[in-house]
VEXGU-384265 format. One record per atom (N, C-alpha, C): residue number from 1; atom name; x, y, z. Coordinates in Angstrom, 1 decimal, decimal comma. Layout:
BEGIN
<num: NUM atome: CA x: X y: Y z: Z>;
...
// end
This chain:
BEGIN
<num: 1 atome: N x: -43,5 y: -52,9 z: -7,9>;
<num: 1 atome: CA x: -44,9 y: -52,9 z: -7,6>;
<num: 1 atome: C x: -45,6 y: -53,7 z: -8,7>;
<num: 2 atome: N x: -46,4 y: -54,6 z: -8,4>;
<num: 2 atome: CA x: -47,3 y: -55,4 z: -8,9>;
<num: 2 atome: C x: -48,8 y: -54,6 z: -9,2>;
<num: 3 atome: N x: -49,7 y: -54,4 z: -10,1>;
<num: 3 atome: CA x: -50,4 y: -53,8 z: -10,7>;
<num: 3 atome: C x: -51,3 y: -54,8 z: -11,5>;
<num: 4 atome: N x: -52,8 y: -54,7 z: -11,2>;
<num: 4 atome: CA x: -53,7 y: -55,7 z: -11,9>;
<num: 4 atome: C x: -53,9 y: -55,1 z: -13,5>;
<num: 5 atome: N x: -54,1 y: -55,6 z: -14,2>;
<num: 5 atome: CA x: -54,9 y: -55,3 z: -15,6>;
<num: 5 atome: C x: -55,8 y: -56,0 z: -16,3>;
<num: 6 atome: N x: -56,1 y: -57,2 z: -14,8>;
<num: 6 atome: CA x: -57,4 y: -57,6 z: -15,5>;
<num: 6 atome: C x: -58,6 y: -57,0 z: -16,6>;
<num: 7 atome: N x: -59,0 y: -55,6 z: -15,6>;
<num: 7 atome: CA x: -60,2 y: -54,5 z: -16,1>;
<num: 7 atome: C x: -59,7 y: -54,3 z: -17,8>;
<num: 8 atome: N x: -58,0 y: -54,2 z: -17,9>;
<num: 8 atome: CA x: -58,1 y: -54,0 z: -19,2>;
<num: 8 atome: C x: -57,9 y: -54,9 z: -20,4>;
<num: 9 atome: N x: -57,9 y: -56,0 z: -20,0>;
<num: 9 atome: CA x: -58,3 y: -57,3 z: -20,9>;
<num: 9 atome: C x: -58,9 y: -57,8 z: -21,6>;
<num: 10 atome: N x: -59,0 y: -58,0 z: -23,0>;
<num: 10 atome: CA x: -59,9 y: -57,5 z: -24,2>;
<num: 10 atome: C x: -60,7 y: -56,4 z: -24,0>;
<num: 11 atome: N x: -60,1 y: -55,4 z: -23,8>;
<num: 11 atome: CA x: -60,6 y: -54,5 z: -24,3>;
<num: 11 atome: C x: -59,8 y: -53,5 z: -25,5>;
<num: 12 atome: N x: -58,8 y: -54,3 z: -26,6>;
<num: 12 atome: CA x: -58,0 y: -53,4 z: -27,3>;
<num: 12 atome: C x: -56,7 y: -53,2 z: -27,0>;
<num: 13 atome: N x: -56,4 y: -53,6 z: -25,5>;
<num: 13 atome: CA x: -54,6 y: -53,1 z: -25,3>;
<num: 13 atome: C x: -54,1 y: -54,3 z: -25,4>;
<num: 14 atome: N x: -54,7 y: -56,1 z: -25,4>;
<num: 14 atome: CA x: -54,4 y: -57,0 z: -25,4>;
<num: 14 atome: C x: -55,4 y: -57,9 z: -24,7>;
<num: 15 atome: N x: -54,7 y: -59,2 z: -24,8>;
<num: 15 atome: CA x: -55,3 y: -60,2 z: -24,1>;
<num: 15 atome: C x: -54,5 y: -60,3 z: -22,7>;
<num: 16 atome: N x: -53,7 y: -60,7 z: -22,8>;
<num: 16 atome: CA x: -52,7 y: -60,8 z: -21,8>;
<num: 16 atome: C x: -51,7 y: -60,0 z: -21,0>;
<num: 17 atome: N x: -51,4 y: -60,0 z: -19,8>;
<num: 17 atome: CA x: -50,3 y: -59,2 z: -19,4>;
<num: 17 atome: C x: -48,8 y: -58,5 z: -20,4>;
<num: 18 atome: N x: -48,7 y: -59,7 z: -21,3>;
<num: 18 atome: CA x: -47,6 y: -59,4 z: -21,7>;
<num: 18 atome: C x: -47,6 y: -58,9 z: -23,1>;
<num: 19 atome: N x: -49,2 y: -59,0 z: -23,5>;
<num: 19 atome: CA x: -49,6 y: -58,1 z: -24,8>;
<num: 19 atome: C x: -49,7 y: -56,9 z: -24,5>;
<num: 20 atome: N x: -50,2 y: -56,3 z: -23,1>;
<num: 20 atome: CA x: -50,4 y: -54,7 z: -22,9>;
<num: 20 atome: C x: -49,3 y: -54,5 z: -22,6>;
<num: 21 atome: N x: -48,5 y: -55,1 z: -22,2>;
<num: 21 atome: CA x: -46,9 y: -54,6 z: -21,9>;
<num: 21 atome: C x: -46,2 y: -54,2 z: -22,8>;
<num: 22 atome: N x: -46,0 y: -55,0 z: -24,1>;
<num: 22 atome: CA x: -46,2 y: -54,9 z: -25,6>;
<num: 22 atome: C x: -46,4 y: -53,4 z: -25,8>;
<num: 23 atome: N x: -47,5 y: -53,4 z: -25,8>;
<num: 23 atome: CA x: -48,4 y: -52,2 z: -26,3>;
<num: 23 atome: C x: -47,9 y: -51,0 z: -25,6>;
<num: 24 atome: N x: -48,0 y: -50,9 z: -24,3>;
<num: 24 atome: CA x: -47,0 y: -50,0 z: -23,7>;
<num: 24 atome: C x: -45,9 y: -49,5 z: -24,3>;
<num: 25 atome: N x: -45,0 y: -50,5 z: -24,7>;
<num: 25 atome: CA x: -43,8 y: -50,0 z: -24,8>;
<num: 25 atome: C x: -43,7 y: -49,3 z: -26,4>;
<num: 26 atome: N x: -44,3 y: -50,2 z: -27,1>;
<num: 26 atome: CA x: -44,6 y: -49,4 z: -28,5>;
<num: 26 atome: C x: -45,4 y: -48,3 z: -28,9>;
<num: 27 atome: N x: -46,0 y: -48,2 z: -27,8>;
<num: 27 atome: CA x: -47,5 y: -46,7 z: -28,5>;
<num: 27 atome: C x: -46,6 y: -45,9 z: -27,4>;
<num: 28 atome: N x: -46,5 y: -46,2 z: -26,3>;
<num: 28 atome: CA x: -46,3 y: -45,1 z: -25,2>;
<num: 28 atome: C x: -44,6 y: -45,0 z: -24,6>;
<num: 29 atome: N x: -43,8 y: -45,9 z: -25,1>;
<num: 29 atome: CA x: -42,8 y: -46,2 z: -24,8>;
<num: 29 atome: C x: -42,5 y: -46,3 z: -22,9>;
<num: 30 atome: N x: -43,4 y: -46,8 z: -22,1>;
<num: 30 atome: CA x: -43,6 y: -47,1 z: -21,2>;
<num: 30 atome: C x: -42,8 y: -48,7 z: -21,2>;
<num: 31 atome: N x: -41,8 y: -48,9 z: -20,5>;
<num: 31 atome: CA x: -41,3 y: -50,0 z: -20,0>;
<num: 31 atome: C x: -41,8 y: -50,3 z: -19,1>;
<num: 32 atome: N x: -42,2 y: -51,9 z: -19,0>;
<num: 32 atome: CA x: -43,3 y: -52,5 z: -17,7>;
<num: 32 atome: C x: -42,9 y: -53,7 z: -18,1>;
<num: 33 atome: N x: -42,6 y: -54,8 z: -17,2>;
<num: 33 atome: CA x: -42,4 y: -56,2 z: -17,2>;
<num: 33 atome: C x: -43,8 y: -57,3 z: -17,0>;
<num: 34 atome: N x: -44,2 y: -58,1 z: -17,7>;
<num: 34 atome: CA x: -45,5 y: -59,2 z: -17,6>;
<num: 34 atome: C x: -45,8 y: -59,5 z: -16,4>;
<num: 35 atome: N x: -47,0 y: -59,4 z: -15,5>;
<num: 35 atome: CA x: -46,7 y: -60,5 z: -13,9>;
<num: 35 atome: C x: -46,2 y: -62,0 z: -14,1>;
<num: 36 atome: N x: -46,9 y: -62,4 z: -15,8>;
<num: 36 atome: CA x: -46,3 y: -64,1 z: -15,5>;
<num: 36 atome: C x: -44,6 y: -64,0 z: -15,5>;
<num: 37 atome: N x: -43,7 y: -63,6 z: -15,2>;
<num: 37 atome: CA x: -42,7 y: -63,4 z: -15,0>;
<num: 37 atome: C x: -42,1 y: -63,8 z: -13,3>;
<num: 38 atome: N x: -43,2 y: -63,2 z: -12,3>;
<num: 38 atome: CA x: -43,6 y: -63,4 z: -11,3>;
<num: 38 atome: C x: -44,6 y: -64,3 z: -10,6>;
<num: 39 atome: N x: -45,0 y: -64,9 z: -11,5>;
<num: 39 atome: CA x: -46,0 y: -65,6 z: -11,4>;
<num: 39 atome: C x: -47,7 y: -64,8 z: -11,0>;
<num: 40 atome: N x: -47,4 y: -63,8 z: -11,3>;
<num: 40 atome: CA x: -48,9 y: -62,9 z: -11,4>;
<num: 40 atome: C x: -49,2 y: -62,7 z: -12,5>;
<num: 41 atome: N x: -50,0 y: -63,8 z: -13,2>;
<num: 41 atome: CA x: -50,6 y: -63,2 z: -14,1>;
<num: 41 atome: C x: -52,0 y: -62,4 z: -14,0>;
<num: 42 atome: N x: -52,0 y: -61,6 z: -15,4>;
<num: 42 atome: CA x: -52,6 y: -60,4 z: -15,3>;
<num: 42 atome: C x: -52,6 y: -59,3 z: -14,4>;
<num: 43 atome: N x: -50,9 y: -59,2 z: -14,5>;
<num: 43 atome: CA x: -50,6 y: -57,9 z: -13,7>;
<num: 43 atome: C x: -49,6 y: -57,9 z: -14,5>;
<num: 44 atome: N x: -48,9 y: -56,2 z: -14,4>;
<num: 44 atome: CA x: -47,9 y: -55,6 z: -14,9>;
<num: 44 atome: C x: -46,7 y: -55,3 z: -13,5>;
<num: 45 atome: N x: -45,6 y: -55,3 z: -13,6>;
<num: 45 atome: CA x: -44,5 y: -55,4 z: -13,0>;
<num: 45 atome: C x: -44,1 y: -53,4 z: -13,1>;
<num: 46 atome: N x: -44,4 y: -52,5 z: -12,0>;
<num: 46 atome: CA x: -43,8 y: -51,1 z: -12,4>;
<num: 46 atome: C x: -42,8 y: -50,7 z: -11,9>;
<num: 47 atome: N x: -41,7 y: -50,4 z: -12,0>;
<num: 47 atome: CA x: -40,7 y: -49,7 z: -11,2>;
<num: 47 atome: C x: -40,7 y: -48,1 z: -11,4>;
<num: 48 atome: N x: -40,2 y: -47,6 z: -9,9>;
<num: 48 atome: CA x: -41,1 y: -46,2 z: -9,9>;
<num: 48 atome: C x: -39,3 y: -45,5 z: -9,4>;
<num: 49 atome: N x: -38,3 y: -46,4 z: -10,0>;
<num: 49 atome: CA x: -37,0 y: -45,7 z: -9,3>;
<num: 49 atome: C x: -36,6 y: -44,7 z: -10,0>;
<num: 50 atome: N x: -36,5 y: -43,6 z: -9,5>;
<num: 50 atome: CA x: -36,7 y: -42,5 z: -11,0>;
<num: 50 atome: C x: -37,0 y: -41,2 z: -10,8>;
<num: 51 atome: N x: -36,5 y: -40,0 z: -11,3>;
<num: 51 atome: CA x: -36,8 y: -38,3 z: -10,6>;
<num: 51 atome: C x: -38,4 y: -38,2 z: -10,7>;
<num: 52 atome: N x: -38,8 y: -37,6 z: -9,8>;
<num: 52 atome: CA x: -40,4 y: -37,3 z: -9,6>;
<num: 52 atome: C x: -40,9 y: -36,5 z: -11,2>;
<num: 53 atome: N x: -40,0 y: -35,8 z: -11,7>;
<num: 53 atome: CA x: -40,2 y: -35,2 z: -13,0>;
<num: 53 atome: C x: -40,5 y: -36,4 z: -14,4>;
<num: 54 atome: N x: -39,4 y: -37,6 z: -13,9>;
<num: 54 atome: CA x: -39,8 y: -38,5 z: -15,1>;
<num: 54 atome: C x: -41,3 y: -39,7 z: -15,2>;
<num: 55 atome: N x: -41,0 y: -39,8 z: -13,2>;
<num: 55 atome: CA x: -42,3 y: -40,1 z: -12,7>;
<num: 55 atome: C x: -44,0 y: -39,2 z: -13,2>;
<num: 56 atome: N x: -43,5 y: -38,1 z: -13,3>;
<num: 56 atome: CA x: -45,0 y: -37,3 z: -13,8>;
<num: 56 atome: C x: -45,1 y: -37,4 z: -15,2>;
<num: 57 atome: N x: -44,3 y: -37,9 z: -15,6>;
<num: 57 atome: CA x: -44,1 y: -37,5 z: -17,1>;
<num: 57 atome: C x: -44,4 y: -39,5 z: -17,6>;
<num: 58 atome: N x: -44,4 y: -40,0 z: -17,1>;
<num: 58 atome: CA x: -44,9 y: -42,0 z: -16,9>;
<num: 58 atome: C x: -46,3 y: -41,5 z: -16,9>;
<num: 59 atome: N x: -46,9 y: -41,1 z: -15,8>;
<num: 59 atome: CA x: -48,1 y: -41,2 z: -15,1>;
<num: 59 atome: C x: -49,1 y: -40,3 z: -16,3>;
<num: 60 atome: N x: -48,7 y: -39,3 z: -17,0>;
<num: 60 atome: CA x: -49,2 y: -38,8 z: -18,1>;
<num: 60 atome: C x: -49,1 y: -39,6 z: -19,5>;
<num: 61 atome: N x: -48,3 y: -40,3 z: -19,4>;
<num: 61 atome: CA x: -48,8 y: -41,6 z: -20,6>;
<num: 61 atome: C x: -49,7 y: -42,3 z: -20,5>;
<num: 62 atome: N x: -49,5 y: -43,2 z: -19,2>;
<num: 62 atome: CA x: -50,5 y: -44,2 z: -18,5>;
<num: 62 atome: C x: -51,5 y: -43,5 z: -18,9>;
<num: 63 atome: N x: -52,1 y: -42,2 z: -18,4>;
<num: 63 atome: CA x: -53,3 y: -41,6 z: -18,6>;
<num: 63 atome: C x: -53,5 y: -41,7 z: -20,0>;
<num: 64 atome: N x: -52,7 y: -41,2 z: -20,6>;
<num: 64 atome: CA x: -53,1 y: -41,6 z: -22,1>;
<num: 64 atome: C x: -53,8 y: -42,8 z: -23,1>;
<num: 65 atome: N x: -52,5 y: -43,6 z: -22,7>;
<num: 65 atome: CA x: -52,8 y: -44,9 z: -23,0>;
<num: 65 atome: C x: -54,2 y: -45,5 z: -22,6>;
<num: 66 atome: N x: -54,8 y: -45,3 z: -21,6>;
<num: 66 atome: CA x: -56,3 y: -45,7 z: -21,2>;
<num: 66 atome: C x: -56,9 y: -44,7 z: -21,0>;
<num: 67 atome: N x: -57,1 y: -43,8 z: -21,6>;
<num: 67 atome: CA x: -58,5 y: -42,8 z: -21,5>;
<num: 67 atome: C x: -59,5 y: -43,5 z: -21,8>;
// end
């Protein structure tokens, strides 16, 4: 799934797709792929294959990472 982050673009997580993806992975340990990979830039790449328990436990970082 393809995912915008325009909204969060200079505001501190990065400039680019592949700086908050960055950031992800180091503050939140959240793996997420750049859209320019896909040719979507300023979007993040999410794969959601995965027990509903690890899934809740993603979606409570996300929240974190952008309060």
């Amino acid at each position: 799934m393809l995912v915008s982050v325009e909204e969060l673009l200079n505001k501190g997580y990065g400039n680019s797709s592949e700086e908050i993806a960055k950031f992800l992975l180091e503050k939140y340990y959240l793996a997420t792929v750049p859209g320019e990979a896909f040719g979507a830039s300023n979007h993040l790449r999410l794969s959601y294959a995965d027990s509903m328990e690890n899934l809740q436990k993603a979606i409570e970082r996300f929240n974190k990472a952008f309060k």
